[in-house]
C-alpha positions in Angstrom: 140.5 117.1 18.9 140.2 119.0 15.5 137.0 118.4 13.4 137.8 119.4 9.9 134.3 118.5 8.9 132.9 121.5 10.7 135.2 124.2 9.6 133.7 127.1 7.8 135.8 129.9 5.6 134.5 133.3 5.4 135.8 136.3 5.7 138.4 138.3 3.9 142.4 138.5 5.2 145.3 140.4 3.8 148.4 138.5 4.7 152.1 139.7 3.6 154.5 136.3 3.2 157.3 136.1 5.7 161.2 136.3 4.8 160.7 132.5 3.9 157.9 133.0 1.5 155.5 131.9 3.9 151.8 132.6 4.1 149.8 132.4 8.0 146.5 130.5 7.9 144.0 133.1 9.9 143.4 131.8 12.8 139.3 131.5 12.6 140.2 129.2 9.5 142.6 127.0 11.8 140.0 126.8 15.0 138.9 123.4 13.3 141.8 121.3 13.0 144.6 119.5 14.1 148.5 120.7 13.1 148.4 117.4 11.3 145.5 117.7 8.4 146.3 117.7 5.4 145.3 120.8 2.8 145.5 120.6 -0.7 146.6 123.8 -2.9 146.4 123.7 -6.5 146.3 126.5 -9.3 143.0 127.8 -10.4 142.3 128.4 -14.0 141.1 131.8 -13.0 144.4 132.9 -11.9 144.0 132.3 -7.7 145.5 129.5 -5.5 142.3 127.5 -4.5 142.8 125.6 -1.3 141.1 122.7 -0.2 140.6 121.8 3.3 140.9 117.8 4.5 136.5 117.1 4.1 137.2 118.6 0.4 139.9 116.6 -0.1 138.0 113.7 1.0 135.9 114.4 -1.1 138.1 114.8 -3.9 139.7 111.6 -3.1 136.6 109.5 -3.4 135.9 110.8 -7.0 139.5 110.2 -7.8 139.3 106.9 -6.7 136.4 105.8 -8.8 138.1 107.0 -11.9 138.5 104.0 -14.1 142.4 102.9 -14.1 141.3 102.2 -18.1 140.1 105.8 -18.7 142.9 107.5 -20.1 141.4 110.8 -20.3 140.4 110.7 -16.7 144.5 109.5 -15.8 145.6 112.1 -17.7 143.7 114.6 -16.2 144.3 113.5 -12.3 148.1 113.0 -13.2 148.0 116.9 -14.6 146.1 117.8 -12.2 148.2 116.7 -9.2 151.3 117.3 -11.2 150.5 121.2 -9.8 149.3 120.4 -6.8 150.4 120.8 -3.3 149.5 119.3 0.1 150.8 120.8 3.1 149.9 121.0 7.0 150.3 124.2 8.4 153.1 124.8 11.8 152.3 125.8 15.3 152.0 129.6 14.1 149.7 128.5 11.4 152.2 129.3 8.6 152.3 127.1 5.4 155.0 127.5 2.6 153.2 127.7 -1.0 155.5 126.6 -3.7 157.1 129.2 -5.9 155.2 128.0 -9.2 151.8 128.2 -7.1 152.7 131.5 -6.3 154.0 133.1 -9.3 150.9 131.2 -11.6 148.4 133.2 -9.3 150.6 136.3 -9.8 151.4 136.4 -5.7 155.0 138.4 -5.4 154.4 139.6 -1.4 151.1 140.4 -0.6 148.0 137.6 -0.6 144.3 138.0 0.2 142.8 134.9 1.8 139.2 134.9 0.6 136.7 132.4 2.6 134.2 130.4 0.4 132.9 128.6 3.1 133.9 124.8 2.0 137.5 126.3 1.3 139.0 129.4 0.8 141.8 131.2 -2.4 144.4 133.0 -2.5 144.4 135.8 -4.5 147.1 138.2 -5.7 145.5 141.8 -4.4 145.3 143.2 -7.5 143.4 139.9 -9.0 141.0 140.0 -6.6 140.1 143.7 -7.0 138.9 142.3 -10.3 136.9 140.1 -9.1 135.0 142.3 -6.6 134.3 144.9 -9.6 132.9 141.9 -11.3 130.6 141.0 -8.3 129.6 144.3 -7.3 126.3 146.2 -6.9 123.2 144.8 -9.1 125.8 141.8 -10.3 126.1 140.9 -7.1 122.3 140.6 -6.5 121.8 138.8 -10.4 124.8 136.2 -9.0 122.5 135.7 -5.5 119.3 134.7 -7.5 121.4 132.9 -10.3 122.6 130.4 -7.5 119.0 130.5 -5.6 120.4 132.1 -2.7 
């Protein structure tokens, strides 16, 4: 049996979507759960697809749940939120089929880098995530490292 809570995402993938649009899950990212768990995609500010696995949508879920029912800024937000969000399980070849408007908002025509962050993982157009490895590389890289005490 699966255990999503152990899962870690690292590593780098270049994936091209099939003639359906869809995108394979790499395999070392699949090793730790079941056909059946749920994944939640939902459009980054930055301009990537962020992806969280089913312990982050746990987690997500419980902060969700203590949001006042009275709070109308909090409603509002969940209800936009979730508006632009998809959940999705991926099939036996680890394919999963990203909506067109998640797609197009993080600029993804054909080609997709799948970018581990080892509590979940992106998707990035190729050309967005050049950007971000200029913005992280060399001495930035190093500043970023001791920034985050790591």
């Amino acid at each position: 049996m699966a255990q999503s809570g152990n899962a870690f995402y690292t590593g780098l993938f270049r994936h091209t979507l099939d003639d359906k649009g869809r995108l394979t899950i790499p395999s070392a990212w699949r090793g730790a759960h079941a056909e059946s768990d749920v994944f939640l995609a939902t459009p980054h500010p930055d301009g990537y697809v962020a992806v969280l696995p089913p312990a982050e949508v746990e987690k997500l879920h419980a902060k969700i749940a203590q949001m006042a029912l009275s709070d109308g800024a909090a409603q509002d937000f969940a209800s936009r939120f979730f508006a632009q969000t998809q959940s999705f399980s991926f099939d036996k070849q680890g394919r999963v089929g990203l909506s067109g408007e998640l797609l197009k908002q993080a600029g993804i025509n054909r080609d997709a880098v799948l970018v581990g962050s080892l509590t979940k993982f992106n998707v990035y157009a190729p050309a967005r995530w050049e950007k971000v490895e200029a913005r992280t590389a060399g001495e930035n890289f190093g500043d970023i490292m001791r920034r985050l005490g790591i």
